[in-house]
C-alpha positions, 0 to 999 in steps of 0.5 A: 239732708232734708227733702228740701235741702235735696231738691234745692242741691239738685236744682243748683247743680242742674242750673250750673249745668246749663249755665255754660263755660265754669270760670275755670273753663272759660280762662282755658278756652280764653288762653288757648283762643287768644293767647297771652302771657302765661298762657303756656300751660293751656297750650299743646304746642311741641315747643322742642319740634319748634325750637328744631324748625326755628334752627333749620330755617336759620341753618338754611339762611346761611 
């Protein structure tokens, strides 16, 4: 890679740094801060611990 070629990637690389959130990130942060369909993948809810206080709460009704 040439001198020019170099500065030029490091030049990109450093503008993608402080351009904030990558597409990727900004989709993570959207399903985790919003929720929404499809979304199970980004969150760290326990789903088994709810599905246990979900069927205390309805044990507890009768």
């Amino acid at each position: 890679m040439r001198k020019s070629n170099q500065t030029d990637a490091e030049s990109i690389k450093e503008q993608s740094r402080q351009s904030g959130m990558s597409y990727n990130e900004a989709k993570e942060y959207i399903a985790r801060t919003t929720g929404g369909h499809g979304t199970n993948v980004y969150s760290n809810t326990n789903t088994e611990a709810v599905k246990r206080k979900n069927q205390e709460s309805e044990d507890n009704k009768s």
